[in-house]
C-alpha positions as CSV (number, residue, x, y, z in Angstrom):
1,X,14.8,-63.3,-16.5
2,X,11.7,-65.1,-14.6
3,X,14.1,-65.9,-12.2
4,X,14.8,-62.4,-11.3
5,X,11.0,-61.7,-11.6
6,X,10.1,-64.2,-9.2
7,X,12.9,-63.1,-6.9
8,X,11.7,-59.5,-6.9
9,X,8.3,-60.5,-6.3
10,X,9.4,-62.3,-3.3
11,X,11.2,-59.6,-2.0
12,X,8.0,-57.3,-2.2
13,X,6.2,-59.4,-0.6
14,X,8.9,-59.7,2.3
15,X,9.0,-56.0,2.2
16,X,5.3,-55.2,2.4
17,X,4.6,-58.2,5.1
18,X,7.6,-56.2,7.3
19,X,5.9,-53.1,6.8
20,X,2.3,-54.2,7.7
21,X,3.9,-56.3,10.8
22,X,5.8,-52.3,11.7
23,X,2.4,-51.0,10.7
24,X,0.6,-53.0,13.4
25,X,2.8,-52.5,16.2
26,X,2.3,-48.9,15.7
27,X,-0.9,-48.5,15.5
28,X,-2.7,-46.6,17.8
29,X,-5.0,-48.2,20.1
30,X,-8.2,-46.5,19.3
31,X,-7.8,-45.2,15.6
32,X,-10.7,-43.4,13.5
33,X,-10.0,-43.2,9.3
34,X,-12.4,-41.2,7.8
35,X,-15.8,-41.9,9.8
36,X,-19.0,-40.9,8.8
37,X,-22.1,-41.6,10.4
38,X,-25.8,-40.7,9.7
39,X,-29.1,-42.3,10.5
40,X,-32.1,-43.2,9.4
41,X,-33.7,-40.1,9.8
42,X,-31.0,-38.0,7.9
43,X,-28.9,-36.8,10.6
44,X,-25.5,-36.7,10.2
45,X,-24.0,-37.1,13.6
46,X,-20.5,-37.6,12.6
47,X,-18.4,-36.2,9.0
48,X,-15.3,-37.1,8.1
49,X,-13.7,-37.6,11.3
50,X,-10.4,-38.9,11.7
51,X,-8.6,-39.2,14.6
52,X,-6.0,-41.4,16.8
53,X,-5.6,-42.4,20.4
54,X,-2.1,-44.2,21.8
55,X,-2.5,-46.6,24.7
56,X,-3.0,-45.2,28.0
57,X,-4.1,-41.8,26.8
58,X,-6.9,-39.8,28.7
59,X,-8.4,-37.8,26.1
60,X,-11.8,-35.6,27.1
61,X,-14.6,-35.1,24.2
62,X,-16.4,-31.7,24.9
63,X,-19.0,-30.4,23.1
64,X,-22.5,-29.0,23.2
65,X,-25.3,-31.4,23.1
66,X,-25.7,-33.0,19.7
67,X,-21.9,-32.6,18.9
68,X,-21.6,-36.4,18.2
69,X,-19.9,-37.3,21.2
70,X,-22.2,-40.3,22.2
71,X,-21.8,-41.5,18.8
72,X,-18.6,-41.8,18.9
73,X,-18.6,-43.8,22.0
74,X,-21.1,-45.9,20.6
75,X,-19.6,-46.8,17.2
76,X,-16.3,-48.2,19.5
77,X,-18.8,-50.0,21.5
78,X,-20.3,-51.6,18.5
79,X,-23.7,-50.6,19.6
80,X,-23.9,-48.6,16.2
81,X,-21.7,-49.1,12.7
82,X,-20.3,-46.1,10.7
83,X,-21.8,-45.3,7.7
84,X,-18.6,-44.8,5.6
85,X,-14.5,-45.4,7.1
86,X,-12.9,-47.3,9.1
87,X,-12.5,-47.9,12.4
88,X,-9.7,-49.9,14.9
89,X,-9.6,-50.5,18.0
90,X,-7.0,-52.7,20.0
91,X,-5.9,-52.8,16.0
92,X,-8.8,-54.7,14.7
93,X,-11.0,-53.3,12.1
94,X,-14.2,-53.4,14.0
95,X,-16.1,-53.7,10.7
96,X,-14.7,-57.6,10.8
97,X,-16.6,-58.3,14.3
98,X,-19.5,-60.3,13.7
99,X,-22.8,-59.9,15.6
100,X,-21.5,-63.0,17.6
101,X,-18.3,-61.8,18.7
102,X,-19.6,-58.5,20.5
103,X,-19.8,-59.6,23.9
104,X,-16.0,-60.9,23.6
105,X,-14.9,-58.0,22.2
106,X,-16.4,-55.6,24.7
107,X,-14.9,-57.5,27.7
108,X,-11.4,-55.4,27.8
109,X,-14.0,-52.6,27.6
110,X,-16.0,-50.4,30.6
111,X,-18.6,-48.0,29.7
112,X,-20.4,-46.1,31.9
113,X,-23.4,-44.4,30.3
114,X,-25.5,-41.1,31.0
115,X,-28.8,-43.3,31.4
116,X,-26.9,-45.7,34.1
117,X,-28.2,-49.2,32.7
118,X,-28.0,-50.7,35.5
119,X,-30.3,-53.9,36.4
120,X,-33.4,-53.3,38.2
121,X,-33.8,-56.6,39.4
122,X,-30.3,-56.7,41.0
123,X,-28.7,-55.3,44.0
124,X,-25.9,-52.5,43.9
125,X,-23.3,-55.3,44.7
126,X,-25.0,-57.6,42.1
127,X,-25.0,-54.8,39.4
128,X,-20.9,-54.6,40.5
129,X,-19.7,-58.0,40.4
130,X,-22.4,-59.1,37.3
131,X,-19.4,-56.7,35.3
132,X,-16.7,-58.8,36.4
133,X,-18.7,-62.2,36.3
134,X,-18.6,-61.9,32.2
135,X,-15.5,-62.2,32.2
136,X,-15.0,-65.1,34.4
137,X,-13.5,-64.2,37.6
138,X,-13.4,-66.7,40.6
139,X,-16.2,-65.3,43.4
140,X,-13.4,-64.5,45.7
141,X,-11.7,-62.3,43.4
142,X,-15.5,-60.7,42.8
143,X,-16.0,-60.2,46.5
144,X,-13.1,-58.1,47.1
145,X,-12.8,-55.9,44.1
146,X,-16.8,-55.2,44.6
147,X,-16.1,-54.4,48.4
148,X,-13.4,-52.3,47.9
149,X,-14.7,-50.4,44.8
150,X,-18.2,-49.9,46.4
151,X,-16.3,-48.3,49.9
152,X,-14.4,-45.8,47.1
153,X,-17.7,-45.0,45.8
154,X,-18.7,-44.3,49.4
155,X,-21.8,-47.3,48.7
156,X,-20.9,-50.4,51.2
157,X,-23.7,-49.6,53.4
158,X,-26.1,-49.8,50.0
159,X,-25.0,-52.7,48.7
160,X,-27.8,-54.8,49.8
161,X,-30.6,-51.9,48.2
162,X,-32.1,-52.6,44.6
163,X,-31.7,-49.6,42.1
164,X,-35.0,-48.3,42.5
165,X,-34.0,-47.3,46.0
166,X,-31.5,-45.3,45.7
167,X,-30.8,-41.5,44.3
168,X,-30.0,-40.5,40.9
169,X,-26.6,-39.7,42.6
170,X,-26.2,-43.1,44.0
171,X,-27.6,-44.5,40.7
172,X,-24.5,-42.3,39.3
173,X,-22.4,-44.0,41.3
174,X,-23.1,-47.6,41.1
175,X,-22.8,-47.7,37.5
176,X,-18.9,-45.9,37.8
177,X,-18.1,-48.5,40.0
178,X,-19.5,-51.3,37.6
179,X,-17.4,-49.4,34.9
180,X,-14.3,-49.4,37.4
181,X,-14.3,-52.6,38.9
182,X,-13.0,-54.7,35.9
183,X,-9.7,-52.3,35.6
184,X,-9.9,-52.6,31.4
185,X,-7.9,-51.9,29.0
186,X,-10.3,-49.1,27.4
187,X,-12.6,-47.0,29.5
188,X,-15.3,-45.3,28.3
189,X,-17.1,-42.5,30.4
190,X,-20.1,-40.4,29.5
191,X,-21.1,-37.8,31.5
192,X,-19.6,-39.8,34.8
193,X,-19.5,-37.1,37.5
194,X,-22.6,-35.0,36.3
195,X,-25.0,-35.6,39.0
196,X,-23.0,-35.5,42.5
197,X,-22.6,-33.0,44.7
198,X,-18.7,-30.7,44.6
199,X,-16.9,-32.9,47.5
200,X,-18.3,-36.6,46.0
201,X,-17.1,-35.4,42.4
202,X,-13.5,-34.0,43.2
203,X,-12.8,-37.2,44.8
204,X,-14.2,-39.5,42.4
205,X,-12.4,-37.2,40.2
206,X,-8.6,-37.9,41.3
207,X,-9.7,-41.1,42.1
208,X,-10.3,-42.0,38.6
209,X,-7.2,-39.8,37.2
210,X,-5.0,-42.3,40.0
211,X,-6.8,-45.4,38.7
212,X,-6.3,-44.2,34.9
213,X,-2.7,-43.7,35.6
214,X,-1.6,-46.5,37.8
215,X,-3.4,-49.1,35.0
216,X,-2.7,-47.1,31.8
217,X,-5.9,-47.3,30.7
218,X,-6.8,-45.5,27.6
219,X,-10.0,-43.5,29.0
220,X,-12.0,-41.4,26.7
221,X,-13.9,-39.2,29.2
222,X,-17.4,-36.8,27.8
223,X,-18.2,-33.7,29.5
224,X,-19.2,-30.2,30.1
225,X,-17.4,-29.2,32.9
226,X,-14.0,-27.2,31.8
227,X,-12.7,-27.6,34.8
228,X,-12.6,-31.6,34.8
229,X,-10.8,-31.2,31.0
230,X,-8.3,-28.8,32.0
231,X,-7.2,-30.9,35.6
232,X,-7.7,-34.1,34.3
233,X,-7.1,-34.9,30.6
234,X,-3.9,-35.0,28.1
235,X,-5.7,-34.0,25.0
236,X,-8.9,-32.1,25.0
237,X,-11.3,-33.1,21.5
238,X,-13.8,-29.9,20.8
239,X,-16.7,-31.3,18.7
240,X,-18.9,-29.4,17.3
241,X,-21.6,-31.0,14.6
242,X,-20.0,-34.1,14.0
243,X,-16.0,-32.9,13.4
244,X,-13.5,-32.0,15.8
245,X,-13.1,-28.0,15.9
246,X,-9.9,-28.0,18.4
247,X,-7.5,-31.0,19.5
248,X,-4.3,-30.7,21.4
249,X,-3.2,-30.2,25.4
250,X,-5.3,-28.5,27.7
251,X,-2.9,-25.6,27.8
252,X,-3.1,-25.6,23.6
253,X,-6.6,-25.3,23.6
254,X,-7.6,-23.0,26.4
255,X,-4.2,-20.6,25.6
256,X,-5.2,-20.4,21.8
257,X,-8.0,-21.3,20.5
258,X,-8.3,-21.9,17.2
259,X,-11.8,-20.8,16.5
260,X,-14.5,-18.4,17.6
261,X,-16.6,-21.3,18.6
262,X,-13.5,-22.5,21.0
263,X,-13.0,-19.2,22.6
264,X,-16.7,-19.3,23.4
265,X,-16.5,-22.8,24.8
266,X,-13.3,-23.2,26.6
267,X,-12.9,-20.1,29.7
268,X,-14.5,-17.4,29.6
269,X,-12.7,-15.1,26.7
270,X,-13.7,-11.7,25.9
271,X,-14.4,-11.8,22.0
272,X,-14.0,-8.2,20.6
273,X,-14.7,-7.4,16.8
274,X,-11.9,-5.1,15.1
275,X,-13.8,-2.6,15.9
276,X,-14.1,-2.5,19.6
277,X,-10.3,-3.7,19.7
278,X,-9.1,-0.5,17.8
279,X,-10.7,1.7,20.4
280,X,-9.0,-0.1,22.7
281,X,-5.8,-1.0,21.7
282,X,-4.1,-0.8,18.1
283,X,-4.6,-3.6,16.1
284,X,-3.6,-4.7,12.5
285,X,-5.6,-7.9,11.7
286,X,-9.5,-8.3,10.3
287,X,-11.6,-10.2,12.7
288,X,-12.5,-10.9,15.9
289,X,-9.8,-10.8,19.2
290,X,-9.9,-13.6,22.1
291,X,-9.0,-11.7,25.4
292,X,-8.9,-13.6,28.6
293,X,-9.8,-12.6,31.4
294,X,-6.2,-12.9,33.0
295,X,-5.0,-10.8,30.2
296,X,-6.2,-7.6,32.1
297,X,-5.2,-5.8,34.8
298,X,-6.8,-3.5,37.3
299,X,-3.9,-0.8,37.8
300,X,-2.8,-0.5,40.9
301,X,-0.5,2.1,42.7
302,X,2.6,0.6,43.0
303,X,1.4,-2.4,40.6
304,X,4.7,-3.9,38.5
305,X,3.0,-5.3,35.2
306,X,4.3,-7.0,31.8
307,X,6.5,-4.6,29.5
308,X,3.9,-6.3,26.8
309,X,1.1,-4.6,28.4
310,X,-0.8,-1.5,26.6
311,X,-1.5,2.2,27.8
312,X,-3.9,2.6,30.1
313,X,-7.4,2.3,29.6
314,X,-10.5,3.8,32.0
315,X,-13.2,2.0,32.9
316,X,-16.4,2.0,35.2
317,X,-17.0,-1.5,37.1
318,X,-20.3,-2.8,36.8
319,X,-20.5,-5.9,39.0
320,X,-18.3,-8.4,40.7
321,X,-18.0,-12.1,41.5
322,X,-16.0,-13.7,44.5
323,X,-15.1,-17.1,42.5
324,X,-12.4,-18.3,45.8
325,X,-9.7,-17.4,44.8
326,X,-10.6,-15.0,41.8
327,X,-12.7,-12.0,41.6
328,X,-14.4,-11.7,38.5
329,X,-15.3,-8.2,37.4
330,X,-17.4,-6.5,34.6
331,X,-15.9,-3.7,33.8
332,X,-17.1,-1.2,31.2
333,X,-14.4,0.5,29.3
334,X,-14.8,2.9,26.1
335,X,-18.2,1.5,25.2
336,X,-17.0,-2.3,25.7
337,X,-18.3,-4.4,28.5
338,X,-15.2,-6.6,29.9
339,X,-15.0,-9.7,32.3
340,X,-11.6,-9.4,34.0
341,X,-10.4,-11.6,36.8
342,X,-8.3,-10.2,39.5
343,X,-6.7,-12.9,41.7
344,X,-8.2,-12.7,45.6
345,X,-5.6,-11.7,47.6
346,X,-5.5,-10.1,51.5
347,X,-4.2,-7.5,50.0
348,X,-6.6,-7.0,47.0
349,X,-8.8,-3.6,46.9
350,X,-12.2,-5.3,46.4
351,X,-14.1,-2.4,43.7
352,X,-17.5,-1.7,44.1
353,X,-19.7,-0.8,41.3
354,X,-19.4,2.1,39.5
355,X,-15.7,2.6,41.1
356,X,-13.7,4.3,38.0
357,X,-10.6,2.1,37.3
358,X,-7.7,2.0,34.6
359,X,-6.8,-1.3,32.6
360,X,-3.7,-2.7,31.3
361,X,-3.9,-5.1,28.7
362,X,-1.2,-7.7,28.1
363,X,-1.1,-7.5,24.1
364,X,1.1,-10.9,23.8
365,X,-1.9,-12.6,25.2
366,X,-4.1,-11.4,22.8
367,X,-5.3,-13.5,20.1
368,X,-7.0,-12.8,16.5
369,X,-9.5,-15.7,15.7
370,X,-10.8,-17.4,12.1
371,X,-14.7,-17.2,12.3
């Protein structure tokens, strides 16, 4: 009998050191269990948050200001500790890391921060290479990777200038670069492309999707700008006070969105209570209806439209927008005010205001949202 006993407690033991071994190799690179952090002060910037990130994920944090996305990017940085839960990255509980050990865990890390950091008392190519001389590469490998990542950024001929010479858009830029040049393993971005002009940013922009992909780093990317999400990312996280609201593809979250709050974040969807919908088109559920703007026509003569699409509805165009290629339009239509986009083609009637028009709206694209 305490042979047997022994033996089965052997064989437990087995068992559970064969799962925690299966455990580990499956286990994500950047994982959050239950994090809660609040300060001194009281505020709670994150509740309860749980969340996981595989290798070589790009996943974009959006929120309004004071959603808790800088905390988040802080606590993997180690530059603040959670209240309560647990956090792992590269499968390490960070709560293990000792004051010590910081600088040697941050090394397969890049951050680049909305307040730059960057060195005053160094040049742009000594605030480059100082990134890669922490973690001990020879000065020929530094010369290169600085040259060549400072003639991406479009900075080689300001490579000799101290910070305090250049423009907050060249200040921008030198700390991406510092935050590139290493190629880690985790990339962290705040606010990256914020403060440069439309033909700078959509570069930078695939040029740090090619980088991303080429390297499989897993990049956690914060932003306002919906367009950067949707182009760039393969999950979207929408905070909002310290909890994620929305998470999935760009396509999940901008095709349904799972809240009022998202709707009013992500595009630019018509929110109509039950009310204004009924006038408009029949409708069963309580609440309010996400319409995007796509989701309505202009009728044309001639037009061939979705067999989804309602009766006709008249309207009265209040304004317009040329957006490229999109005309936005405000149309009013049985007390409602409406933005409907109308792709800009050769061929496309351009209304004028107070033009009377009919609308068609596709009904499968309409979706009733939880407050």
């Amino acid at each position: 009998m305490e042979r047997s006993t022994k033996e089965n407690a052997v064989r437990q033991t087995r068992r559970r050191s064969i799962y925690n071994n299966e455990a580990s190799r499956q286990r994500p690179i950047i994982s959050f269990e239950d994090v809660t952090k609040k300060y001194q002060n009281g505020v709670e910037a994150l509740r309860n948050l749980s969340f996981r990130i595989e290798e070589g994920e790009f996943v974009f944090l959006m929120g309004s200001s004071g959603a808790g996305k800088s905390t988040l990017i802080k606590l993997i940085l180690l530059e603040e500790r959670p209240t309560s839960g647990r956090i792992y990255v590269k499968s390490r509980n960070v709560a293990q890391i000792k004051r010590a050990q910081i600088q040697t865990y941050r090394r397969s890390i890049s951050v680049f921060f909305q307040d730059f950091r960057l060195l005053e008392k160094k040049t742009v190519f000594q605030n480059v290479a100082f990134a890669m001389e922490i973690t001990g590469a020879s000065r020929k490998e530094i010369e290169e990777k600085v040259n060549i990542t400072l003639s991406l950024m479009g900075l080689s001929a300001k490579k000799k200038e101290y910070p305090s010479h250049l423009s907050g858009g060249e200040q921008q830029r030198v700390a991406l670069a510092r935050a590139l040049v290493v190629k880690p393993r985790i990339l962290l971005l705040d606010e990256p492309l914020s403060a440069l002009d439309a033909r700078i940013r959509r570069n930078l922009r695939d040029e740090i999707r090619s980088i991303q992909r080429e390297m499989q780093l897993t990049t956690i990317f914060v932003t306002h700008d919906q367009e950067e999400a949707m182009t760039m990312s393969d999950r979207i996280f929408l905070m909002n006070k310290g909890q994620f609201v929305q998470t999935g593809t760009p396509e999940e979250v901008y095709l349904s969105p799972a809240s009022e709050f998202a709707a009013r974040f992500i595009g630019s969807y018509n929110l109509l209570s039950k009310e204004q919908a009924s006038t408009i088109f029949d409708v069963q559920d309580k609440g309010l209806y996400a319409v995007r703007p796509e989701s309505i026509y202009v009728q044309e003569e001639g037009g061939i439209y979705p067999g989804t699409c309602s009766s006709p509805v008249p309207g009265t165009v209040i304004s317009h927008q040329l957006l490229g290629n999109v005309i936005r339009y405000r149309i009013a239509a049985l007390g409602t005010e409406l933005t409907v986009d109308v792709m800009n083609r050769s061929s496309s009637r351009l209304y004028a205001p107070q033009t009377a028009v009919r609308l068609l709206f596709n009904l499968a694209e309409i979706k009733p949202l939880v407050h």
